[in-house]
C-alpha distance (Angstrom), angle and dihedral (degrees) to the residues before:
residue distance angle dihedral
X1 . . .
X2 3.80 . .
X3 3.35 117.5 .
X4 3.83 102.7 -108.3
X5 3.64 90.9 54.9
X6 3.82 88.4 45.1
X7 3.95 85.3 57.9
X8 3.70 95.2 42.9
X9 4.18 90.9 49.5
X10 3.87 85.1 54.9
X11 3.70 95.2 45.3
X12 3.93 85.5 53.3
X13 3.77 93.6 53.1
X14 3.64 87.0 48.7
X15 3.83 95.4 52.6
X16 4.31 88.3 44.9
X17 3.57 95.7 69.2
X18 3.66 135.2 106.5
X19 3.46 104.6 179.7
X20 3.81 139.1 54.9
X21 4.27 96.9 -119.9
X22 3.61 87.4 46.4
X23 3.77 89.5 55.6
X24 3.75 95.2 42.8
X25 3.40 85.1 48.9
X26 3.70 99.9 60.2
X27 3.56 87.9 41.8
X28 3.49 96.6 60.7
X29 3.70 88.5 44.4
X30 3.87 96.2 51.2
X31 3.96 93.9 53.4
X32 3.98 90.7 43.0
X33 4.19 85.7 52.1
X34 3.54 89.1 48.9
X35 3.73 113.4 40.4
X36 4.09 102.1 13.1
X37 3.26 87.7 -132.8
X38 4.53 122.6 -161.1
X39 4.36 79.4 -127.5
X40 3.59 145.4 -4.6
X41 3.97 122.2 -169.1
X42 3.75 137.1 150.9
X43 3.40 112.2 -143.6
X44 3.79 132.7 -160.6
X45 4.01 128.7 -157.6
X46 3.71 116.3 -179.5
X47 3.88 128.9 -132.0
X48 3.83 89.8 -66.9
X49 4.24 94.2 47.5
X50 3.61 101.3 -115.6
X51 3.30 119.4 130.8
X52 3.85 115.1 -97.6
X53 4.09 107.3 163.1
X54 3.77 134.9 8.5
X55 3.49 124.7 -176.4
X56 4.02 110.1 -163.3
X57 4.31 127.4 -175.3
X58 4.14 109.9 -169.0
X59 3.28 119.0 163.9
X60 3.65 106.4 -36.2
X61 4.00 136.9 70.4
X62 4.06 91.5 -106.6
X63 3.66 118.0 83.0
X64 4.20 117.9 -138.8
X65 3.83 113.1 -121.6
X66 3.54 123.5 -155.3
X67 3.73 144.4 -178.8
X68 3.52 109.9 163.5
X69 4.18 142.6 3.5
X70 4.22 73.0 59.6
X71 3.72 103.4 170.8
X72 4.04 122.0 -146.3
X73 3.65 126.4 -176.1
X74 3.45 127.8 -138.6
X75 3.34 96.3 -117.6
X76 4.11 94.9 49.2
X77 4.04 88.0 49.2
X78 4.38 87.2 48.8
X79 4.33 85.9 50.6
X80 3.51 90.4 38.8
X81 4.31 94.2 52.9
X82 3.81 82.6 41.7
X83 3.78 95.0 64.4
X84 3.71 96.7 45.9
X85 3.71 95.4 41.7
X86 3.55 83.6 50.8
X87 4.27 110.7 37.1
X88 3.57 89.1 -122.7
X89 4.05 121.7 160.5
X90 3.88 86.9 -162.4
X91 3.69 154.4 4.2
X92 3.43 145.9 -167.5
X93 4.01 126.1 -152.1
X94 3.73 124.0 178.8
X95 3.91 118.7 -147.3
X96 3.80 137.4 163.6
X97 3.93 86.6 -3.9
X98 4.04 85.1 -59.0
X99 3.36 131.8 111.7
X100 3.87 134.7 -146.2
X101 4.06 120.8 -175.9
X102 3.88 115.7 -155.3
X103 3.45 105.9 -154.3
X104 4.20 121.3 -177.3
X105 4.10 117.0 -115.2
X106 3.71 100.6 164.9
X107 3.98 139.2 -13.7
X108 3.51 125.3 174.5
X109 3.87 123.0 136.2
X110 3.71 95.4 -79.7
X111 3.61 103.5 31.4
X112 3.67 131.7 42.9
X113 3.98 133.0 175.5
X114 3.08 154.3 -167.6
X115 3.91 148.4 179.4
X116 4.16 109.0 -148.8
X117 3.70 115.8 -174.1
X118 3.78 120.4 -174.2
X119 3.74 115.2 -154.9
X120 3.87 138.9 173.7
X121 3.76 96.8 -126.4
X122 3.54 136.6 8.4
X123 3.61 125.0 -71.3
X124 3.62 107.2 -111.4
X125 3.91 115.8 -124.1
X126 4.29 92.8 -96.4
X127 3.87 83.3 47.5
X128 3.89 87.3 51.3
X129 3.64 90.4 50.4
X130 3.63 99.6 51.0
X131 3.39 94.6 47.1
X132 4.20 91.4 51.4
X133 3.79 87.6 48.3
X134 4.29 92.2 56.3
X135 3.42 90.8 34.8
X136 4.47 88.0 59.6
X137 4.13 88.5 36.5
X138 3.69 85.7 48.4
X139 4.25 90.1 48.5
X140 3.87 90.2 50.2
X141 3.75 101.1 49.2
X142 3.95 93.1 40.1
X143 3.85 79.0 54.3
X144 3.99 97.7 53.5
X145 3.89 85.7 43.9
X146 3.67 98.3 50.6
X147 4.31 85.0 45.5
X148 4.18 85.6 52.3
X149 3.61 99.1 36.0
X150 4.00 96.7 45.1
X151 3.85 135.3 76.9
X152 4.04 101.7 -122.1
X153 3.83 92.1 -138.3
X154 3.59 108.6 54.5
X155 3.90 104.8 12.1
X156 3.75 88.4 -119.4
X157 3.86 120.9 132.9
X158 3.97 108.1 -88.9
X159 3.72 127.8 -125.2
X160 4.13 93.6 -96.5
X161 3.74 90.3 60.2
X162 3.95 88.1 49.6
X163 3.59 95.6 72.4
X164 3.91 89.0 50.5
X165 3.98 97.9 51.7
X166 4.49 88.4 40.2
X167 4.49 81.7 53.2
X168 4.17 89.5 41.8
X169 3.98 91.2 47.9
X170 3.80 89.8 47.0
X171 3.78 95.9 52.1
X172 3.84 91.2 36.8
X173 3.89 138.6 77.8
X174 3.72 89.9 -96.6
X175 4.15 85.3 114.4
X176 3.92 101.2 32.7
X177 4.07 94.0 56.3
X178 3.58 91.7 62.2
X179 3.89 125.9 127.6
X180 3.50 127.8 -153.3
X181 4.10 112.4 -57.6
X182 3.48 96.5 -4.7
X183 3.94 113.6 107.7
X184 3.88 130.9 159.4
X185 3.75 119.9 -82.6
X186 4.50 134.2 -153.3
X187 3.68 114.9 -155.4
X188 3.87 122.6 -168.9
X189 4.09 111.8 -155.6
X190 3.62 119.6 -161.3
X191 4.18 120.8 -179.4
X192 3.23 112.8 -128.4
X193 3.77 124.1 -115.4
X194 3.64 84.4 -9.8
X195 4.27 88.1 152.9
X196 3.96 83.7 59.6
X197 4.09 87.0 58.5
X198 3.33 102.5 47.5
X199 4.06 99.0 48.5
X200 4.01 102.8 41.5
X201 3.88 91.5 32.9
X202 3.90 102.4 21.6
X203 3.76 148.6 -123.6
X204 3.91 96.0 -68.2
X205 3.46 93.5 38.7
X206 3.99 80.1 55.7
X207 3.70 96.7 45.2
X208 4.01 76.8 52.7
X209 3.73 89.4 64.4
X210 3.89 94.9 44.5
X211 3.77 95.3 57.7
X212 3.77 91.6 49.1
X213 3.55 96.4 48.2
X214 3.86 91.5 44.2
X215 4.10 84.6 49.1
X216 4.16 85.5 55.5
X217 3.43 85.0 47.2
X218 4.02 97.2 61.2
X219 3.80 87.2 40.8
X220 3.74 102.4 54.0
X221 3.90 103.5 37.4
X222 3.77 125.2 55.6
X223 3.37 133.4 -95.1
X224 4.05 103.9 -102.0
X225 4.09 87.9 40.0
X226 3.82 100.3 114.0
X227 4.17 109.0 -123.3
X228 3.83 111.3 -165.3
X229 4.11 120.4 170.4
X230 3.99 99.1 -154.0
X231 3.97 94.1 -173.5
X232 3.25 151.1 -45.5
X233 4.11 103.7 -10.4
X234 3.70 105.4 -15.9
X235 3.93 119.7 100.2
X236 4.07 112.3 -168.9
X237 4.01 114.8 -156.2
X238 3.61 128.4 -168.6
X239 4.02 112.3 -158.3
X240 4.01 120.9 -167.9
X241 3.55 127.1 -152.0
X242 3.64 105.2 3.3
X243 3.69 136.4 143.5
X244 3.61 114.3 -124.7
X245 4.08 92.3 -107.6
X246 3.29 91.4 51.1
X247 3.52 91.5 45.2
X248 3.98 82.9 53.4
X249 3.40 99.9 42.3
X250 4.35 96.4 54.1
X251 3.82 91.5 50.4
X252 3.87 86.8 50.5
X253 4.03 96.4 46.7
X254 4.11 79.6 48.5
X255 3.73 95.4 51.6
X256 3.74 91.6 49.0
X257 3.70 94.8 42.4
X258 3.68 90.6 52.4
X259 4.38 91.7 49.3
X260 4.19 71.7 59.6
X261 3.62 93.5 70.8
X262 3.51 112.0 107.8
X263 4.05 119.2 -153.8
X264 3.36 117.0 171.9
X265 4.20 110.9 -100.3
X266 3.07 84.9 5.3
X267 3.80 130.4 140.8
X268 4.18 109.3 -136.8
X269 3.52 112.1 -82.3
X270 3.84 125.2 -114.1
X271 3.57 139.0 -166.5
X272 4.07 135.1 -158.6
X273 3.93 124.8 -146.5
X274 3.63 143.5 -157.7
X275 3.75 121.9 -171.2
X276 3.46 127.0 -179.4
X277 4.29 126.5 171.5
X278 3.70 114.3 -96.0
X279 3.76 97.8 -136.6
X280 4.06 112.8 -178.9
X281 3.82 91.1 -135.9
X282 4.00 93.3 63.3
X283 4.00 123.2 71.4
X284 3.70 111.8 -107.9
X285 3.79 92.3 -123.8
X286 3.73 90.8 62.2
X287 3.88 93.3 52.7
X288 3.59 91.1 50.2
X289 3.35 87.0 61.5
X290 3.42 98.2 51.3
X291 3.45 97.1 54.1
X292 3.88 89.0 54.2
X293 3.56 87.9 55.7
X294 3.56 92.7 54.0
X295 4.16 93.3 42.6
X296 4.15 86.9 46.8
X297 3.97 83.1 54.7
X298 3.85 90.4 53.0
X299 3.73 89.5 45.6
X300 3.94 89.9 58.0
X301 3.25 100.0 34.1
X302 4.17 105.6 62.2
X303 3.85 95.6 -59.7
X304 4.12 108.4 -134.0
X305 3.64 92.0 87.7
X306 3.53 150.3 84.8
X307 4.36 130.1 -110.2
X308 3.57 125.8 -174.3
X309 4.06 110.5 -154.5
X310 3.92 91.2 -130.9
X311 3.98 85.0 66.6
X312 4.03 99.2 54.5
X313 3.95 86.2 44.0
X314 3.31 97.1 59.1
X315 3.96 96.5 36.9
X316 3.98 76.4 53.9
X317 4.12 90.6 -123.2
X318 3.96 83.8 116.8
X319 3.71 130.0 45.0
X320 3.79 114.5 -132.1
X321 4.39 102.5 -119.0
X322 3.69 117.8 -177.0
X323 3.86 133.2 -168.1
X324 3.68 114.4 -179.5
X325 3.35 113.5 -129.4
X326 4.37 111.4 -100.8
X327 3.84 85.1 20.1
X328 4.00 84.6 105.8
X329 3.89 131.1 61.1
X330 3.26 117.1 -159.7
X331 3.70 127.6 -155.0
């Protein structure tokens, strides 16, 4: 294959995908076609630089996923403080007759990241090019995902990209990495009296409230939970590998955080909760619906508080309702 149409078969994977891994993914992949590099990873700090996800492609066609145990060298954090101090986009640093390129994906006071290949020699200056030209392809259609994937308010995934994340979890190894009594967990989050806000202080005053609470949202759950706003005042969040304590315990530091919040003549903020277990074996409709059950027994039942749907089942104020999951077609 020449090398344009190498390029141009890479910038068509690129433009196929619907989903961020997918295009980190084929960006790894492109750069490892092109240069054979030692290592390729992107690698994400958050707002306070430590290291929250890195997604790594060696010399095999899987890609390494990581969100914690995230190792850093010296030498990567002293290039990495170099290009902020400094504005760069780039920068190359020769070591141990290696190389490693830094190159800048994102920054933005909560996010920063970067693409840092490892090669054997230097790129030469065509290789350079290529790479730069991917690299700004790569920024645009990242870009036009985030704008289709995101809810425009709050920054939060939106509902549509819900049902893509629920189908990737059940076809993933979100069920098989489990340890012993931890399982994977849906929450539904409603404000409360969120109608009261909006008509004696208004709609921006209640699109005020949203972004706050979606801010306490980032804060208080962990980087590979899944945050979604599906409209209006309810927040959905998927949590992975959790006890059901801890499970307990984050919704509770993120219903006190929110009560936190402080609005201007404004009475504290609240939030109800319905959780349910996301078992693999049971269709996702069905355990939305559970955990609406459970948030609609918060609602009645004080509001400012948390319900898990096993708890009303066995109390018998719920009825247990299963759909196996595949017994459904939808249309």
């Amino acid at each position: 294959m020449s090398i344009s149409n190498n390029i141009l078969h890479h910038i068509e994977n690129f433009t196929a995908q619907r989903d961020k891994e997918l295009l980190a993914f084929s960006l790894l992949k492109s750069i490892r076609d092109i240069l054979s590099p030692m290592r390729v990873s992107i690698l994400t700090l958050n707002g306070q630089d430590e290291p929250i996800m890195e997604i790594s492609l060696s010399n095999g066609e899987s890609c390494d996923y990581r969100y914690q145990d995230i190792n850093v060298s010296d030498s990567t954090r002293a290039s990495l403080d170099y290009i902020n101090t400094w504005h760069l986009d780039e920068l190359m640093k020769a070591h141990d007759d290696q190389y490693t390129s830094f190159h800048v994906l994102q920054q933005s006071r909560q996010l920063n990241q970067y693409l840092i290949i490892t090669l054997d020699n230097k790129p030469s200056r065509s290789e350079s090019y290529i790479i730069k030209g991917m690299l700004s392809i790569y920024s645009n259609f990242s870009s036009l995902l985030a704008d289709a994937q995101t809810d425009e308010l709050t920054g939060l995934m939106n509902r549509k990209t819900f049902e893509e994340s629920i189908i990737k979890l059940y076809q993933g190894s979100a069920f098989s990495e489990l340890t012993d009594n931890h399982t994977n967990w849906i929450a539904i989050i409603d404000l409360d009296h969120f109608k009261v806000i909006n008509d004696t202080a208004g709609h921006l005053y209640g699109d005020e409230v949203l972004i706050h609470v979606s801010r306490v949202l980032r804060q208080t759950f962990r980087q590979d939970d899944m945050l979604f706003r599906f409209g209006g005042e309810e927040f959905v969040v998927l949590m992975r590998d959790l006890t059901r304590q801890q499970c307990a315990e984050l919704l509770d530091q993120f219903r006190t955080n929110v009560q936190e919040i402080i609005m201007n003549d404004l009475a504290p903020i609240t939030i109800s909760a319905g959780i349910c277990e996301f078992q693999k074996d049971t269709f996702h409709v069905t355990l939305m619906d559970q955990a609406d059950q459970a948030l609609y027994y918060s609602k009645k039942n004080g509001r400012n508080r948390a319900t898990f749907y096993d708890e009303i089942v066995e109390a018998g104020l719920a009825k247990q309702s299963k759909v196996a999951h595949g017994e459904i077609d939808l249309f």
